[in-house]
N, CA, C and O atoms as a Tripos MOL2 file, in Angstrom:
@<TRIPOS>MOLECULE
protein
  284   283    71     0     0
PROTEIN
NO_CHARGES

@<TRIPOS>ATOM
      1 N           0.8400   -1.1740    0.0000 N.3       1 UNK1
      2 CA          0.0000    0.0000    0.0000 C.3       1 UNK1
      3 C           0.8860    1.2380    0.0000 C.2       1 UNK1
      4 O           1.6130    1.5490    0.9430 O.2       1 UNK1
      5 N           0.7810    1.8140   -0.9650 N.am      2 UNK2
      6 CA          1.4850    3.1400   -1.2880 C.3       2 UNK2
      7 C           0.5900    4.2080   -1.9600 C.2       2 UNK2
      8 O          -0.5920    4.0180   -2.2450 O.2       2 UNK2
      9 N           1.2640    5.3300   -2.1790 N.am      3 UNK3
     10 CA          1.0950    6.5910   -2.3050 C.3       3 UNK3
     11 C           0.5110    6.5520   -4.3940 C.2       3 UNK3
     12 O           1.3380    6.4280   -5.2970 O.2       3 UNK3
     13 N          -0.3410    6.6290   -4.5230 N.am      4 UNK4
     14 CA         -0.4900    6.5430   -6.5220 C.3       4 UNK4
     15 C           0.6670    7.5640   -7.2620 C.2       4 UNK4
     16 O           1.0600    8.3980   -6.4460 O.2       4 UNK4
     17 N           1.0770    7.6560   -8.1180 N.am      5 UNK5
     18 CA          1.7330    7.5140   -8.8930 C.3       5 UNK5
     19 C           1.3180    8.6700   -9.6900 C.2       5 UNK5
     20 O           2.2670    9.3300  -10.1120 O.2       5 UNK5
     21 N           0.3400    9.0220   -9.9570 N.am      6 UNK6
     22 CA          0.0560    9.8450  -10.5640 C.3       6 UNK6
     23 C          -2.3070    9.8410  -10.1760 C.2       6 UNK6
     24 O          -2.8940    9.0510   -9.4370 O.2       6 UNK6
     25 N          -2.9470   10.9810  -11.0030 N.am      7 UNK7
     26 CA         -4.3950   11.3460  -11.1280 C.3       7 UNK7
     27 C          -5.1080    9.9290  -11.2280 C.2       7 UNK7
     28 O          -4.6290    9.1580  -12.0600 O.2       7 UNK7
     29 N          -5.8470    9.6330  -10.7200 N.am      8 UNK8
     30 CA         -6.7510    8.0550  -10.5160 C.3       8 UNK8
     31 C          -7.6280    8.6950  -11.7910 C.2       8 UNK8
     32 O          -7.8360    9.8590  -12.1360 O.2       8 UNK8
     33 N          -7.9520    7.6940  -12.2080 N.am      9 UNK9
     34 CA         -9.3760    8.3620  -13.4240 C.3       9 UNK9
     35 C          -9.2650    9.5520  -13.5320 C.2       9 UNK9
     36 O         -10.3630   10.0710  -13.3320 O.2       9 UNK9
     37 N          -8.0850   10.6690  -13.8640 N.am     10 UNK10
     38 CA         -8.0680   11.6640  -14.4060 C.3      10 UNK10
     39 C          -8.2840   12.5190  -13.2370 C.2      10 UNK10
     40 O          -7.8420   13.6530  -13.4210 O.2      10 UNK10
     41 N          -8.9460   12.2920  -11.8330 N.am     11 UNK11
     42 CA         -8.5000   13.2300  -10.6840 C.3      11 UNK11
     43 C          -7.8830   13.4290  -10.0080 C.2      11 UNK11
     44 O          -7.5410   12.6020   -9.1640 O.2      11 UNK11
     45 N          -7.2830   15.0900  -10.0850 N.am     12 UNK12
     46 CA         -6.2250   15.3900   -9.5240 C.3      12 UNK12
     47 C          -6.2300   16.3190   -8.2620 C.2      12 UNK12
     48 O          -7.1190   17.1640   -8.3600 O.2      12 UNK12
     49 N          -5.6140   16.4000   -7.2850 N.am     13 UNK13
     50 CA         -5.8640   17.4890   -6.2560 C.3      13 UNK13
     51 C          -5.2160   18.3170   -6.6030 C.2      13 UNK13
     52 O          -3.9900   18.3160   -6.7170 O.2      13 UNK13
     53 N          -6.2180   19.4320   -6.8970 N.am     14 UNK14
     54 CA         -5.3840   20.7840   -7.4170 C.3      14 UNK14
     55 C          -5.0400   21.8000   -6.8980 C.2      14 UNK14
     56 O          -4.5780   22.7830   -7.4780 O.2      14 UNK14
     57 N          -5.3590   21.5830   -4.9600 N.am     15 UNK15
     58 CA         -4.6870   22.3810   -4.0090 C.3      15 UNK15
     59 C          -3.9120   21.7020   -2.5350 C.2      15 UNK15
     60 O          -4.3850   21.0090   -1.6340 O.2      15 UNK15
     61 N          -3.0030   22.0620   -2.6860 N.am     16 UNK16
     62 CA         -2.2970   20.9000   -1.5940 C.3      16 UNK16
     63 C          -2.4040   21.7660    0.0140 C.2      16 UNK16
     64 O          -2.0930   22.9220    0.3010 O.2      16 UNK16
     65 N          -2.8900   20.8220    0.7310 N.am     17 UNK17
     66 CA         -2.8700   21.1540    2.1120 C.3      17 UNK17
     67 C          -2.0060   22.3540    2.7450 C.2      17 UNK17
     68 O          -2.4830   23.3210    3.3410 O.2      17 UNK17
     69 N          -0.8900   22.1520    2.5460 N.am     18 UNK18
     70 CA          0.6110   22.6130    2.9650 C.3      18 UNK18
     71 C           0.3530   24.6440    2.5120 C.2      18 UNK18
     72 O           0.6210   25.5830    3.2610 O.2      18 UNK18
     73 N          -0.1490   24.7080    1.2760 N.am     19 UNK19
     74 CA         -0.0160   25.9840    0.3570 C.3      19 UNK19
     75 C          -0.7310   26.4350    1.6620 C.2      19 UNK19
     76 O          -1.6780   25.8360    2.1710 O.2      19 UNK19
     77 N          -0.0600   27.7540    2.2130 N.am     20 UNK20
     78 CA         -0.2830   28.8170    2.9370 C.3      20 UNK20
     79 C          -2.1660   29.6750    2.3660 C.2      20 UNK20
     80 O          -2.4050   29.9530    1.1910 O.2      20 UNK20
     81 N          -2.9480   29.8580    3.2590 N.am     21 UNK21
     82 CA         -4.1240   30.4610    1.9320 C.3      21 UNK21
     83 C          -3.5960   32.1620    2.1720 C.2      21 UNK21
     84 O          -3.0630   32.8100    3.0730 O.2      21 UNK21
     85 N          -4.0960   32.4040    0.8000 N.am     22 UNK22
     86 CA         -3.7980   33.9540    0.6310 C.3      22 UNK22
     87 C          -4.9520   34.6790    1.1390 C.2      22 UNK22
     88 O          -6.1310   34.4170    0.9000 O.2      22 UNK22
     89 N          -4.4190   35.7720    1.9840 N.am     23 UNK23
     90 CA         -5.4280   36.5040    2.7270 C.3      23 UNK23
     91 C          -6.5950   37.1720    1.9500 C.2      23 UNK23
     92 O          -7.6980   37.0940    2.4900 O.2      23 UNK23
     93 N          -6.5240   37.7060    0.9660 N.am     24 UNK24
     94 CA         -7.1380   38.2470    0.1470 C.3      24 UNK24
     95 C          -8.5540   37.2700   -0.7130 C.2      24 UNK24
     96 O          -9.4830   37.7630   -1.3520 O.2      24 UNK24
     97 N          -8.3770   36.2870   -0.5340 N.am     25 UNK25
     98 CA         -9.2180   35.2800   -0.9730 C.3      25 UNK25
     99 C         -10.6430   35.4880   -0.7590 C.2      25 UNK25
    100 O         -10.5770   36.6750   -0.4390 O.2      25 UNK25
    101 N         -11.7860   35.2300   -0.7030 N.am     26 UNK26
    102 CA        -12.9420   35.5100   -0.1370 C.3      26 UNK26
    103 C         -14.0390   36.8010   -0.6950 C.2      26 UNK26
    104 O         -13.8480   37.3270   -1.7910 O.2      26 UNK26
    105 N         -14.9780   37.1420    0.0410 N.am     27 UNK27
    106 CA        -15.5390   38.0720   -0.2430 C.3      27 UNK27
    107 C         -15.3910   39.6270    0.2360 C.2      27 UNK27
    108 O         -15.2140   40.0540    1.3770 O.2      27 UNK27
    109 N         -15.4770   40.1060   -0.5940 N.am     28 UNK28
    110 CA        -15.2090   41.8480    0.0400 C.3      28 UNK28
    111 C         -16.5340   42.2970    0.0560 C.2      28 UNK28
    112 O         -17.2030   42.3760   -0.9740 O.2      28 UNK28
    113 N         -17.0540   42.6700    1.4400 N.am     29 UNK29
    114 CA        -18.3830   43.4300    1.6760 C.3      29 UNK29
    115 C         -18.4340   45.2230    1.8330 C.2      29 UNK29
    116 O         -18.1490   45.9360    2.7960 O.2      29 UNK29
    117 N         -18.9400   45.5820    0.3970 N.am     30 UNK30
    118 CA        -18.7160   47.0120    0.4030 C.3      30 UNK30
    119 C         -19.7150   47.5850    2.0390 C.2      30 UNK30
    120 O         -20.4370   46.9730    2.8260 O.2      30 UNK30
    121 N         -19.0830   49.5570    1.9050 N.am     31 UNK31
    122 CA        -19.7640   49.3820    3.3500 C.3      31 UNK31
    123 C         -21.6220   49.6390    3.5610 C.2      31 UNK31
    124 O         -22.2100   49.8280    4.6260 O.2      31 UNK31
    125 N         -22.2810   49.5540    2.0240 N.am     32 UNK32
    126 CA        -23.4660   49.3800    2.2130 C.3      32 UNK32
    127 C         -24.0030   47.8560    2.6770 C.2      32 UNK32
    128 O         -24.9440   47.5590    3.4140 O.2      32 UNK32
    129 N         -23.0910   47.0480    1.9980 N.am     33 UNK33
    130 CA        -23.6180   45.8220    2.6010 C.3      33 UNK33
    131 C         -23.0700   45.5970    4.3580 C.2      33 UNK33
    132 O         -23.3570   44.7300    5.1830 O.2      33 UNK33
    133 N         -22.5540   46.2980    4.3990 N.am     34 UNK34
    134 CA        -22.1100   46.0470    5.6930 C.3      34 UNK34
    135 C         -23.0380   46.0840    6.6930 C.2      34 UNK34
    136 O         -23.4000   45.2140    7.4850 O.2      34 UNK34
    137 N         -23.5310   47.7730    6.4650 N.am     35 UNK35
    138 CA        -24.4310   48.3160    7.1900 C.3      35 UNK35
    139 C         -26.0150   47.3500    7.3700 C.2      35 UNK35
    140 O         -26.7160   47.1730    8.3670 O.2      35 UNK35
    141 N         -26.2090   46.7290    5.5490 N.am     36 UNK36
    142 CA        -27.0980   46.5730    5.3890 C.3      36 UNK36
    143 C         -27.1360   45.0110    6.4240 C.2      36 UNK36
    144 O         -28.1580   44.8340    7.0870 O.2      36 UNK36
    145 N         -25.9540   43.9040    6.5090 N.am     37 UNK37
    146 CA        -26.2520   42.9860    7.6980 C.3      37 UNK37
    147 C         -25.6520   43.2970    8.8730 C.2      37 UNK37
    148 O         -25.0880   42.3960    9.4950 O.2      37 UNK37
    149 N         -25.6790   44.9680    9.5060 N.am     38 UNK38
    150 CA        -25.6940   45.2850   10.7900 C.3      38 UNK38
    151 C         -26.9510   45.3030   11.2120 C.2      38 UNK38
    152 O         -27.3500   44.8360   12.2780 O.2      38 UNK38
    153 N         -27.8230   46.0380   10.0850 N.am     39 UNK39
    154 CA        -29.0860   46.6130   10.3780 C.3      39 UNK39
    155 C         -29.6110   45.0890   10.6560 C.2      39 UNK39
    156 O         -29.9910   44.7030   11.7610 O.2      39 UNK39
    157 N         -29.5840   44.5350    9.8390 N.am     40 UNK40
    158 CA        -30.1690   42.8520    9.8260 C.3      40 UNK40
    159 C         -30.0770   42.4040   11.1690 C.2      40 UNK40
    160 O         -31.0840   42.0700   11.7940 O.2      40 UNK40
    161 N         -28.6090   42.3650   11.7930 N.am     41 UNK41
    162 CA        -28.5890   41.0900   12.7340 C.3      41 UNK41
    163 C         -29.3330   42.0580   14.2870 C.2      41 UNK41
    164 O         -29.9630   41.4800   15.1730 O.2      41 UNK41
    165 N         -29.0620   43.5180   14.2760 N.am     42 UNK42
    166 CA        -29.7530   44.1890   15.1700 C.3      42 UNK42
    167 C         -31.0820   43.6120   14.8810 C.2      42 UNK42
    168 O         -31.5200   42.9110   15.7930 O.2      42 UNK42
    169 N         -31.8540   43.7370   13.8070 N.am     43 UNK43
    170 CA        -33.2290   43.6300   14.1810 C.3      43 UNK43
    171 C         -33.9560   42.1910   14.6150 C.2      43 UNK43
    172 O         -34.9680   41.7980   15.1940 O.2      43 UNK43
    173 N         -32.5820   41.5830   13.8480 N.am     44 UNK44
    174 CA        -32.9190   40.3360   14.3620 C.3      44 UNK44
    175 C         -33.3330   39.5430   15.9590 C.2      44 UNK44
    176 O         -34.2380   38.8750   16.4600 O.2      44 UNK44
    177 N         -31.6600   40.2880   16.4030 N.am     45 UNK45
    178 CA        -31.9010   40.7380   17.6730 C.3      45 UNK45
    179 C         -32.9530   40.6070   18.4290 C.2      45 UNK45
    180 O         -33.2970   39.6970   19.1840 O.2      45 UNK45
    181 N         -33.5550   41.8610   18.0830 N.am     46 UNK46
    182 CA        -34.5240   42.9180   19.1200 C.3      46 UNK46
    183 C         -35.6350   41.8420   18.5000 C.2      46 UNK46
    184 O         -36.4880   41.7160   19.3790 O.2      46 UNK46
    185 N         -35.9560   41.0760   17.4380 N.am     47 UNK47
    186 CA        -37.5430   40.8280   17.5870 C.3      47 UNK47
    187 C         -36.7130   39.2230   18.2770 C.2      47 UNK47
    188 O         -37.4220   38.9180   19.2370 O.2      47 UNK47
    189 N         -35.8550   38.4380   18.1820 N.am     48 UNK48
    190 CA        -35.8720   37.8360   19.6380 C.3      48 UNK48
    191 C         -36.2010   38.2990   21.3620 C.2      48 UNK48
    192 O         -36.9850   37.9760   22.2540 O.2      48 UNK48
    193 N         -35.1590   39.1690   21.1680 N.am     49 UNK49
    194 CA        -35.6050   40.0090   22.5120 C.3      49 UNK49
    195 C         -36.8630   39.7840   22.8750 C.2      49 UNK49
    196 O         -37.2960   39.2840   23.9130 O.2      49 UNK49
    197 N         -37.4850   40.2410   21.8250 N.am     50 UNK50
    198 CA        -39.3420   40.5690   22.4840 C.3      50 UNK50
    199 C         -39.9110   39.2630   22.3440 C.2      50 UNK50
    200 O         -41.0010   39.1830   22.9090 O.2      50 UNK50
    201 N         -39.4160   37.8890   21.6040 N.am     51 UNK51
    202 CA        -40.2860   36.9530   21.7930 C.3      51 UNK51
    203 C         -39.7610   36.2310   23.2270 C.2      51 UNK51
    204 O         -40.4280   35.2890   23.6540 O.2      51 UNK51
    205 N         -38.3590   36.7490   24.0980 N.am     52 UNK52
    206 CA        -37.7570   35.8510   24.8240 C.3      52 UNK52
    207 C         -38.7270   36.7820   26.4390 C.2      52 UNK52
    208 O         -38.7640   36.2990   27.5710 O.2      52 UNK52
    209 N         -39.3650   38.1080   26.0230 N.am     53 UNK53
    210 CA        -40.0490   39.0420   27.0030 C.3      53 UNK53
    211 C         -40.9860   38.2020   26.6230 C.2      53 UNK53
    212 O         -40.9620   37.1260   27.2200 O.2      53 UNK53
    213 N         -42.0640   38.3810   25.5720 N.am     54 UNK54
    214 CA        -43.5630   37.7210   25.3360 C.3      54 UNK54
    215 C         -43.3400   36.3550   26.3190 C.2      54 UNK54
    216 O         -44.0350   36.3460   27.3350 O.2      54 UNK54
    217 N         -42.4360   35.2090   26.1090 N.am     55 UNK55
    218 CA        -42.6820   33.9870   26.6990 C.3      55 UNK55
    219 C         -42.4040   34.6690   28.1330 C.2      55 UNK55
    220 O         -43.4660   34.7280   28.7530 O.2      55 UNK55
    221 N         -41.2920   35.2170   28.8850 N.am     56 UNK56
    222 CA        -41.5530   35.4850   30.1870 C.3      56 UNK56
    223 C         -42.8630   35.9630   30.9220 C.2      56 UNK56
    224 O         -43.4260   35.5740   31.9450 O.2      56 UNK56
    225 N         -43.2150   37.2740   29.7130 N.am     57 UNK57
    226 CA        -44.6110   37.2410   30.4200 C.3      57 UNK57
    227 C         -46.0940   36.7640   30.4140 C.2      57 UNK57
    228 O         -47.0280   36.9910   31.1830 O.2      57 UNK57
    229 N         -46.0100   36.2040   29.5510 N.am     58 UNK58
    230 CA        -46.8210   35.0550   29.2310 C.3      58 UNK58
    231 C         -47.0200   33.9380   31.0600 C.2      58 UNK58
    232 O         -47.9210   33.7630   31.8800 O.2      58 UNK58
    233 N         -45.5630   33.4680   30.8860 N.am     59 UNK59
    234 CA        -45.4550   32.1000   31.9850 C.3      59 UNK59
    235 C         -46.1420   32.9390   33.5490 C.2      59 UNK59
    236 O         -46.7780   32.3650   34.4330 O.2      59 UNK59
    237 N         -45.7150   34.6200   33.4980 N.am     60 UNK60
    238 CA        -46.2410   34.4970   34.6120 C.3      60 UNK60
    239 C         -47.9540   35.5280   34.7680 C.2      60 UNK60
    240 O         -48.6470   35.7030   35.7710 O.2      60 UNK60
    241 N         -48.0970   35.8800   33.7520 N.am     61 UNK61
    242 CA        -49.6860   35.9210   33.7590 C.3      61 UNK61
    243 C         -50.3050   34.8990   34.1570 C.2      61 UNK61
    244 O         -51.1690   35.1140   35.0080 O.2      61 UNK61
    245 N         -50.0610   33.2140   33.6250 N.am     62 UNK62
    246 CA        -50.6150   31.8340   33.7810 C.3      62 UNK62
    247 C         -50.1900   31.8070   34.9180 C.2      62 UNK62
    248 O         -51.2630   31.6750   35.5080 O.2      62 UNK62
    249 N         -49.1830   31.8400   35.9580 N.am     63 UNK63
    250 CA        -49.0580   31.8260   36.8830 C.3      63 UNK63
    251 C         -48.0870   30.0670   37.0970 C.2      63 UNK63
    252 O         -47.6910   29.3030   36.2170 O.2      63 UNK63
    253 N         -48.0170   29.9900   38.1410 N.am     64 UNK64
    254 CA        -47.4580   28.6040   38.5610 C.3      64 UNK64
    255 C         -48.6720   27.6480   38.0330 C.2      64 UNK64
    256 O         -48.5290   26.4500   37.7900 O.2      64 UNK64
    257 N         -49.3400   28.0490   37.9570 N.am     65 UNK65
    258 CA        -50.7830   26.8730   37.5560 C.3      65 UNK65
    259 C         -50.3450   25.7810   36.1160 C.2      65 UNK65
    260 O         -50.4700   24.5580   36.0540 O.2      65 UNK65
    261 N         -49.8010   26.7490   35.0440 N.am     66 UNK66
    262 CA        -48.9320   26.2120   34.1390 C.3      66 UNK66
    263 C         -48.5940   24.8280   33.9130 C.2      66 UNK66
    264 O         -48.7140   24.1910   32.8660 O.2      66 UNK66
    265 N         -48.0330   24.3390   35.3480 N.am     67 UNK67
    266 CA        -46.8470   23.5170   35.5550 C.3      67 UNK67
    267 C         -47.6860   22.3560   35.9310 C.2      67 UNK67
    268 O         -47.4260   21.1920   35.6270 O.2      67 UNK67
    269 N         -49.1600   22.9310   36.9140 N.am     68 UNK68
    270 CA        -49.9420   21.5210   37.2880 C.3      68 UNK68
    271 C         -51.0760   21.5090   36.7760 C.2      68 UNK68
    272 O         -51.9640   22.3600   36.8330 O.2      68 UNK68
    273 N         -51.0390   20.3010   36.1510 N.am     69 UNK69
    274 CA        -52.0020   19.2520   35.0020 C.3      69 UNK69
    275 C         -51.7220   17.5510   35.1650 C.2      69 UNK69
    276 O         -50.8870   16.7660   35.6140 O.2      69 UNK69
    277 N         -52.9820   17.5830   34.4960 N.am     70 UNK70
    278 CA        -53.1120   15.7890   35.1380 C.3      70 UNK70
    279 C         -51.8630   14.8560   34.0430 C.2      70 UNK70
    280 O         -51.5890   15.2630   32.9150 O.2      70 UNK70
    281 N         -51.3440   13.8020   34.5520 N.am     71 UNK71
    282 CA        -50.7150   13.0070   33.3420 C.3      71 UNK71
    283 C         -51.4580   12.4740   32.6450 C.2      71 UNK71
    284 O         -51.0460   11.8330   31.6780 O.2      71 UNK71
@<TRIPOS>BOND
     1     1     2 1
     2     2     3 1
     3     3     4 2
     4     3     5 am
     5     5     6 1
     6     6     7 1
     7     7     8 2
     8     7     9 am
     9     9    10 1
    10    10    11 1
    11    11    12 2
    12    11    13 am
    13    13    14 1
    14    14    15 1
    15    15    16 2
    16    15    17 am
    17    17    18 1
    18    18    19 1
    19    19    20 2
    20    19    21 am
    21    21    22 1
    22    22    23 1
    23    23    24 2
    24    23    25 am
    25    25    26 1
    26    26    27 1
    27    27    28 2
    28    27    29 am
    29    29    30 1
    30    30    31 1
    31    31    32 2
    32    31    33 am
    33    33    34 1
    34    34    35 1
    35    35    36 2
    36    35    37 am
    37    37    38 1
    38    38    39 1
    39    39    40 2
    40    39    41 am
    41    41    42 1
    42    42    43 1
    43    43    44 2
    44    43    45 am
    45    45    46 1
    46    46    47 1
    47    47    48 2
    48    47    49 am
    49    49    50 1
    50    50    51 1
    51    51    52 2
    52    51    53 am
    53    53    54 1
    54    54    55 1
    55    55    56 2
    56    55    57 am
    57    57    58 1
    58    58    59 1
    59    59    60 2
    60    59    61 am
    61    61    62 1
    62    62    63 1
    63    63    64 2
    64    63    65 am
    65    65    66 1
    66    66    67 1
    67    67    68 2
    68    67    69 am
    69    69    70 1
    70    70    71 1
    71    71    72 2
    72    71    73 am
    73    73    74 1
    74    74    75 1
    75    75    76 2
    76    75    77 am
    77    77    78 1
    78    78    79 1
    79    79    80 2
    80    79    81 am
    81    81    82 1
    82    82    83 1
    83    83    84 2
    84    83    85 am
    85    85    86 1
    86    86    87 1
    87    87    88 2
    88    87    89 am
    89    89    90 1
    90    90    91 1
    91    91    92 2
    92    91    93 am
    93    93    94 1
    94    94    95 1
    95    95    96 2
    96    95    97 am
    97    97    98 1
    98    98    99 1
    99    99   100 2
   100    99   101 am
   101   101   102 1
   102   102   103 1
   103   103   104 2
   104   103   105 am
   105   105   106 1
   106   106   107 1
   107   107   108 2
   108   107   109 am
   109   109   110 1
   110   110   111 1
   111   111   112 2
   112   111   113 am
   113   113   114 1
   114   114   115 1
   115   115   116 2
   116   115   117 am
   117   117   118 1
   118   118   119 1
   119   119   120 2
   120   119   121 am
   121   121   122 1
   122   122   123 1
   123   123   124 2
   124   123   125 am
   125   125   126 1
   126   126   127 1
   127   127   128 2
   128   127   129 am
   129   129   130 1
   130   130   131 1
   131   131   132 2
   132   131   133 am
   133   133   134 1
   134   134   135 1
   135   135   136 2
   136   135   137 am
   137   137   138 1
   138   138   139 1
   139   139   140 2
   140   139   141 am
   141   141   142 1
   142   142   143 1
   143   143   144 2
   144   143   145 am
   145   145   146 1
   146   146   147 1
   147   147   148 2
   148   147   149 am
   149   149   150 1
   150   150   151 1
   151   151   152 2
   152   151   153 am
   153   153   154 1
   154   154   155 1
   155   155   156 2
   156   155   157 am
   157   157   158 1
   158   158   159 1
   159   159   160 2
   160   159   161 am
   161   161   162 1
   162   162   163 1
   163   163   164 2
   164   163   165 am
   165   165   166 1
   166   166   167 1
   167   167   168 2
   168   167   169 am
   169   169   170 1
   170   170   171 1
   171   171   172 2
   172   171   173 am
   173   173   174 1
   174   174   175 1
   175   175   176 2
   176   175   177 am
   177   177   178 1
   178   178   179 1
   179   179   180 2
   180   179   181 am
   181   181   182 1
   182   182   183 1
   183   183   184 2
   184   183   185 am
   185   185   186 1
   186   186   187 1
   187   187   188 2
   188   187   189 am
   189   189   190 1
   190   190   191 1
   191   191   192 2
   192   191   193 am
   193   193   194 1
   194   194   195 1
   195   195   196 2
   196   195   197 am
   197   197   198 1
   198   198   199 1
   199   199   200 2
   200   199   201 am
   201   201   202 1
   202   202   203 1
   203   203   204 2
   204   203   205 am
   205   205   206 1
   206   206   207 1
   207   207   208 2
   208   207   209 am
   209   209   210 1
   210   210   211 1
   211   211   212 2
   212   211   213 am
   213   213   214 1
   214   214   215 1
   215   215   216 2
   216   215   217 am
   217   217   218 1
   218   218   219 1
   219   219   220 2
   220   219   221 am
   221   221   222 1
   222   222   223 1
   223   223   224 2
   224   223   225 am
   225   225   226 1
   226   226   227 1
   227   227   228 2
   228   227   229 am
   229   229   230 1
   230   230   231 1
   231   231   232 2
   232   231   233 am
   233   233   234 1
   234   234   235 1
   235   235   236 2
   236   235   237 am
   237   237   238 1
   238   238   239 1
   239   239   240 2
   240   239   241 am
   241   241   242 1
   242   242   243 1
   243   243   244 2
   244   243   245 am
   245   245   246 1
   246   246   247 1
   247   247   248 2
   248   247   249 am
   249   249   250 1
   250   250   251 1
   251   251   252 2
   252   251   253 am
   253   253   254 1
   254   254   255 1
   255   255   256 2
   256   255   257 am
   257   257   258 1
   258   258   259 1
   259   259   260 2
   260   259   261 am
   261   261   262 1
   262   262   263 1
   263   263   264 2
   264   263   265 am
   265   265   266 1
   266   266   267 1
   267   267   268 2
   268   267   269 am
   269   269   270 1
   270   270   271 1
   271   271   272 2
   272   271   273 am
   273   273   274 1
   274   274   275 1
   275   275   276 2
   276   275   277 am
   277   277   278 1
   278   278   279 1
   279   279   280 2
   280   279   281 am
   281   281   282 1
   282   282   283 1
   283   283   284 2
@<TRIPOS>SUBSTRUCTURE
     1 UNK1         2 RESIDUE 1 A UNK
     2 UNK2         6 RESIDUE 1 A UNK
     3 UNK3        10 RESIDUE 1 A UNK
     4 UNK4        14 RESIDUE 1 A UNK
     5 UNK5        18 RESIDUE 1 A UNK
     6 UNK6        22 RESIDUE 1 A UNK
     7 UNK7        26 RESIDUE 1 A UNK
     8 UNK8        30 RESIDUE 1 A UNK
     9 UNK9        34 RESIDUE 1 A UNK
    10 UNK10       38 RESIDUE 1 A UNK
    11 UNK11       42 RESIDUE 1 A UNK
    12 UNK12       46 RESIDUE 1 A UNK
    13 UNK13       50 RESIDUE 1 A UNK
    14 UNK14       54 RESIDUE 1 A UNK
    15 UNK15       58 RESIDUE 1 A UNK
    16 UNK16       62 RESIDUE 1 A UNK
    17 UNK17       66 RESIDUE 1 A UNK
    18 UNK18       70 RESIDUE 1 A UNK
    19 UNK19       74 RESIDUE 1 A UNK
    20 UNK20       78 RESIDUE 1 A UNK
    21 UNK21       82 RESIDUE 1 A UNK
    22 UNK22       86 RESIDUE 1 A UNK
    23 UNK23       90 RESIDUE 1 A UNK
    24 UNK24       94 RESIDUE 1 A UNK
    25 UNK25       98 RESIDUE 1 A UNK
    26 UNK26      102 RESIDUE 1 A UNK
    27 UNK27      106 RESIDUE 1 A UNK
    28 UNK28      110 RESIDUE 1 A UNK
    29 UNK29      114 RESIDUE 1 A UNK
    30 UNK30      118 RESIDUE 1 A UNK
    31 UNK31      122 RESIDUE 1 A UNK
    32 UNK32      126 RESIDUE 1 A UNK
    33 UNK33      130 RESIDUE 1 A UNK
    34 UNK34      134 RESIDUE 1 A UNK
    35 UNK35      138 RESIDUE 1 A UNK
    36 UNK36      142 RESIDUE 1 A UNK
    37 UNK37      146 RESIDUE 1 A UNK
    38 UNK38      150 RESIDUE 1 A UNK
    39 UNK39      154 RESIDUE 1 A UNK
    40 UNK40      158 RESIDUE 1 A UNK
    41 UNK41      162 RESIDUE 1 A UNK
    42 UNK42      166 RESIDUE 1 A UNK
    43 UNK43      170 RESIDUE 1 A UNK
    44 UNK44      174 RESIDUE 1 A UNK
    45 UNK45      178 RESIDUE 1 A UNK
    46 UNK46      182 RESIDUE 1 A UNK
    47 UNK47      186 RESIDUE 1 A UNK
    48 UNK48      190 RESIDUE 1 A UNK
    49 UNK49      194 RESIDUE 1 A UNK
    50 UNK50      198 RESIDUE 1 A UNK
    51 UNK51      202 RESIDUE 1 A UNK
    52 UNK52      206 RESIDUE 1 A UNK
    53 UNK53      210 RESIDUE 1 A UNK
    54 UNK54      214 RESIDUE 1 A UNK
    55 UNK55      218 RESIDUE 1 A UNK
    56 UNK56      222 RESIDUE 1 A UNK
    57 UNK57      226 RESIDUE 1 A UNK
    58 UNK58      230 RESIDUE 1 A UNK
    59 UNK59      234 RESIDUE 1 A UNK
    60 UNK60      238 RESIDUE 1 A UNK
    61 UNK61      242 RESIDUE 1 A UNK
    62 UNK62      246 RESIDUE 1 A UNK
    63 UNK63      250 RESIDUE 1 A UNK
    64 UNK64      254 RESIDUE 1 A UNK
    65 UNK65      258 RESIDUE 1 A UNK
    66 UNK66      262 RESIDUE 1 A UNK
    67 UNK67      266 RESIDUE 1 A UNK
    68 UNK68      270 RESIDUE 1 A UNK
    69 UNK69      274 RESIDUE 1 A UNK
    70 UNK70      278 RESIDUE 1 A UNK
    71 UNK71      282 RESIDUE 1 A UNK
């Protein structure tokens, strides 16, 4: 059991582990898009926020009663 010799059925790995990646690679987000998934993840945010308030006050309008029910 050894190392092949050369491309199996014509595939070859055409980036080797070892190669350093170049920083520059990737996507560049101009600064409208920037803004535009700041604005995003804020609002995202805030309407969690208010569903993580709605369930708090929800549980205690119902009160402890909530919790006891028949099996």
């Amino acid at each position: 059991m050894g190392r092949a010799a050369g491309p199996i059925d014509g595939v070859s790995i055409g980036i080797v582990m070892d190669e350093p990646r170049k920083e520059d690679e990737g996507v560049v987000l101009t600064e409208a898009q920037k803004r535009a998934r700041r604005t995003r993840s804020i609002a995202i945010a805030l309407a969690l926020a208010v569903l993580v308030v709605l369930f708090y006050v929800m549980t205690l309008v119902k009160g402890p009663g909530v919790l006891v029910r028949p099996i």
